[in-house]
N, C-alpha and C positions, 0 to 999 in steps of 0.2 A: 162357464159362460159359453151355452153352446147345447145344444141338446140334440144332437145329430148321432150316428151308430157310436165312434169314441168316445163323447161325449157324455153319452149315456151308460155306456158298460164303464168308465173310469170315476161316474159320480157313485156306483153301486161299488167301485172297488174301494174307494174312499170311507166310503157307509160299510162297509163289511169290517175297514179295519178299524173301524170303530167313530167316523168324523160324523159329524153334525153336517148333512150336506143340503145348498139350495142350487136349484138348475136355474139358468135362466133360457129360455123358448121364446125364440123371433115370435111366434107363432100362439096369441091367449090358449086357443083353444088345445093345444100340445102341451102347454103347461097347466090346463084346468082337469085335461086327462091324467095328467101324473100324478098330479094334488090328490085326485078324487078317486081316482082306480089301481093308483100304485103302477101303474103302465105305462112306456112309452106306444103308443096306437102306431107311430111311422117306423119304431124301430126294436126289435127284438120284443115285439106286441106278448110274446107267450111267454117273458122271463118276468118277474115280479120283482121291481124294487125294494130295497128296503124298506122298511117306516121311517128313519130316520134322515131320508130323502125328500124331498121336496119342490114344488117349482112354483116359478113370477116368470113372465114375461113383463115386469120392470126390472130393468139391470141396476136402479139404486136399491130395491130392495134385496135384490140379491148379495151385492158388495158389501152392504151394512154390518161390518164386526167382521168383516173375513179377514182371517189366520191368511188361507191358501186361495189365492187368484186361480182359475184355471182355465188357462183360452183352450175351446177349441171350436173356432169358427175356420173356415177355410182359410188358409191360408191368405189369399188374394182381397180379403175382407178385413185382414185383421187389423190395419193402420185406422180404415175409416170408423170399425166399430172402436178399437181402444182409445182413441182420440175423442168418440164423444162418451166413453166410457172413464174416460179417467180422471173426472174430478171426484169420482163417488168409490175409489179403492182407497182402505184404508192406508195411512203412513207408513207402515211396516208391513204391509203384507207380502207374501211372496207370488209374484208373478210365475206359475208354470205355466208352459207353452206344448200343447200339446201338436201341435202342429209340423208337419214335414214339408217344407217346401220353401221358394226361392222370391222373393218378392219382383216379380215384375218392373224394370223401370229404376228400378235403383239396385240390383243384386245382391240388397242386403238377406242376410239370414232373420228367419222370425224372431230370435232374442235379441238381436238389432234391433228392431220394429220395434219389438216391445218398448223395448227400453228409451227407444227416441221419444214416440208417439204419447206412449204414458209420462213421459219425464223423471224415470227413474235410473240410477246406479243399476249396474249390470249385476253388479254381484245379489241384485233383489232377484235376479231371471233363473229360474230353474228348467229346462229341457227333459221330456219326461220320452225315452226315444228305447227303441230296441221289438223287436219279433211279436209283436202284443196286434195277431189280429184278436177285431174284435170281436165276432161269433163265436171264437173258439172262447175266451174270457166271459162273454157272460154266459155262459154254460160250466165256469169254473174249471176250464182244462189248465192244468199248469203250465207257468208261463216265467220269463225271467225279464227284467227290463234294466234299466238305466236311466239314473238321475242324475244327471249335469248342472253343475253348479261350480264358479269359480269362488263361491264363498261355501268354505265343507257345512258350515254349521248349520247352514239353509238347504243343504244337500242332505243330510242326515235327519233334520226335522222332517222333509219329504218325502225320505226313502221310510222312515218311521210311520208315517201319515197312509201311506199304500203298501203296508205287507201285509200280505194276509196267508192265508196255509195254500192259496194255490198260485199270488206272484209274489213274486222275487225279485226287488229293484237293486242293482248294484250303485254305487256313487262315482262320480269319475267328473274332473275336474277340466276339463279340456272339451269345452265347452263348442268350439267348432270344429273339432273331428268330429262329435256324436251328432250336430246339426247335418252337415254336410254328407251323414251316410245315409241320414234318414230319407233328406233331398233329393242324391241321386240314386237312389236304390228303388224310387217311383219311376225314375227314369230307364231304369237298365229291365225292370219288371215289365214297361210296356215291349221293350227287344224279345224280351221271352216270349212275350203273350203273342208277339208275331212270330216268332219260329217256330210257338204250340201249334197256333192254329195252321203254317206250313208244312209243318208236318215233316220237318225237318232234321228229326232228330236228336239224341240224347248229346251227341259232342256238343255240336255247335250251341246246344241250352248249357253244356257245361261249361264251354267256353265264356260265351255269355256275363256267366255269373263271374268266371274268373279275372276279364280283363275287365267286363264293368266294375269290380272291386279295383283293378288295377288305376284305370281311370280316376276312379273317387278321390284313391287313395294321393296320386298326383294334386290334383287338388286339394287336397286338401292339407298334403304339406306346403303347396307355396302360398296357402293362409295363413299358416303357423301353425298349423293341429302334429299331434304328435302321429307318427303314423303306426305305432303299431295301436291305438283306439279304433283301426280299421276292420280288423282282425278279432274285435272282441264285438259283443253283444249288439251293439250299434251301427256295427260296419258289415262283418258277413254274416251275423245273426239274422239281423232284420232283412236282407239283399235275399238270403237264402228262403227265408217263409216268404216275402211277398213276392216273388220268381215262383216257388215252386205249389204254393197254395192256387187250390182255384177259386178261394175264397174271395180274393182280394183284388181290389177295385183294378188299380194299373196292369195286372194280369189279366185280366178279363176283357178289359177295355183294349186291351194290344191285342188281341186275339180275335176281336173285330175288327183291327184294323187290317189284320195281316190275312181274312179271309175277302179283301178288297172292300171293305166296307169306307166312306169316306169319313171324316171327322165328325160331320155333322149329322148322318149315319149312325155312328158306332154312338156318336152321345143320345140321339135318339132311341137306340137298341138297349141303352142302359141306364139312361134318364140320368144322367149325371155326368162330371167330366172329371176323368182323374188328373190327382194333383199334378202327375208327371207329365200330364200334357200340357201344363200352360207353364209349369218350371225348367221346362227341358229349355226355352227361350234365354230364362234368367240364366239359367246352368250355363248353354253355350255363352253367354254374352259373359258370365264371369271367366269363364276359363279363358276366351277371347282376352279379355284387359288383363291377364297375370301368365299371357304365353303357356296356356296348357292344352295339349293333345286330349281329345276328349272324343273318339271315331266314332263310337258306339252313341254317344247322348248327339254327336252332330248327324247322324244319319237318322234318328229320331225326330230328332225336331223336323228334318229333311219331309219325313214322312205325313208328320203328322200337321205342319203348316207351309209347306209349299207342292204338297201334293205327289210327291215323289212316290215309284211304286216299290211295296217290299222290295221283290224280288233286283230291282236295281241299286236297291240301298244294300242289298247282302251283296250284288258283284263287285260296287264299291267298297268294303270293309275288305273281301276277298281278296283283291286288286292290290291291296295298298301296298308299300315299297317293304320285303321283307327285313327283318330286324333283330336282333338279340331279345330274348323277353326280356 
């Protein structure tokens, strides 16, 4: 459900391992391209689909007979589309969540969402999270990910459902550590992409990725996540490729920000807005209500919606009260 870059390279990795797949496209005319040229036209235009891929732009004809659910509409979208989506998903099917980010307004996690909005048992929700850009994927580069699931047996149908000779999905049951690295690691990737563009240097990007992990990690024990899930494919797998790829949207989009461009600027420099800029909000506001230290995502959000300048957001981090690591 979703025919956008992930979207599109994980209905081809689905069809590669062998599934019977249908897209669904906001958009007729993006789904009558697929049907008829085997192409996505908006995204990765020169890879060729499967045959055994398909698309509607009607989401009941999509849903009809579906084994595997598969969101991947932005984040910030996903309540209002699964809510008029979810009288037409079958009883059994498994809800995967392809999506990385923090819902505005309520700070719940997208398997949250899922599970409210559609009115399903959580243990239907599977999390599909870990280093999988998506350029490099539909060019078949290898790649390793993570299927969360607190029910295994719905975690192994899916990690089944998407292996192919170039990903590797591991299973892992701890279902809000692998959310919450996905979340903040769009958020620790826009910090990079302003100290790329400052030109800053190799520590301070090292650092970066160290204590943005360390951050996460805080959180996401006093959600209940196990913490070393941090440390594996979900936590500093993913933190590491979307930090240090120039592929990848919150890199990019930080990198505008941080050569002074303003929000509205940098989304117009890249026609889009990445997820870490409107979850950085949820992020602090969660960390806020569970007493968590979070410097690195509060001088982000600083940046990116009150206007604050780089450069006084790194004196601030610099400044702070020293500490034991």
């Amino acid at each position: 459900m979703g025919a956008g870059s992930w979207g599109s390279v994980f209905a081809k990795i689905l069809a590669e391992a062998g599934g019977e797949v249908t897209m669904w496209a906001r958009r007729a005319e993006i789904a009558d391209a697929i049907r008829t040229t085997g192409r996505n036209p908006d995204y990765f235009p020169e890879v060729a689909l499967p045959r055994n891929v398909t698309a509607t732009a009607d989401p009941a004809q999509a849903l009809a007979g579906a084994e595997l659910v598969v969101l991947a509409v932005t984040s910030q979208t996903l309540r209002e589309n699964l809510t008029a989506w979810a009288g037409a998903i079958p009883p059994d099917a498994t809800l995967v969540s392809l999506m990385k980010g923090i819902e505005l307004g309520t700070t719940k996690r997208m398997s949250e969402v899922i599970a409210e909005s559609a009115g399903v048992d959580p243990g239907r929700v599977a999390v599909v999270t870990g280093p999988n850009i998506a350029p490099e994927l539909a060019h078949r580069q290898p790649a390793a990910a993570v299927v969360a699931c607190t029910d295994p047996a719905r975690a192994a149908a899916v990690q089944q459902a998407v292996t192919t000779p170039y990903f590797r999905p591991y299973t892992n049951d701890d279902v809000i550590g692998c959310e919450l690295g996905g979340a903040v690691k769009n958020v620790i990737a826009l910090a990079y992409g302003i100290a790329t563009s400052m030109d800053l240097g190799e520590n301070i990007k090292a650092t970066l990725i160290t204590r943005g992990l360390a951050e996460t990690t805080r959180l996401g024990v006093a959600l209940g996540a196990d913490p070393l899930t941090f440390a594996g494919l979900s936590g500093l797998g993913d933190l590491v490729a979307t930090c240090c790829s120039p592929l990848t949207r919150n890199r990019t989009f930080g990198e505008h920000l941080g050569r002074g461009l303003t929000l509205e600027q940098a989304q117009a420099a890249t026609r889009y807005t990445a997820e870490g800029v409107k979850s950085c909000l949820a992020i602090r506001d969660l960390a806020h209500a569970h007493g968590v230290e979070m410097p690195i995502t509060e001088q982000v959000e600083r940046i990116c919606h009150e206007g604050v300048d780089p450069k006084t957001a790194l004196v601030t981090l610099m400044s702070r009260q020293t500490k034991p690591e």
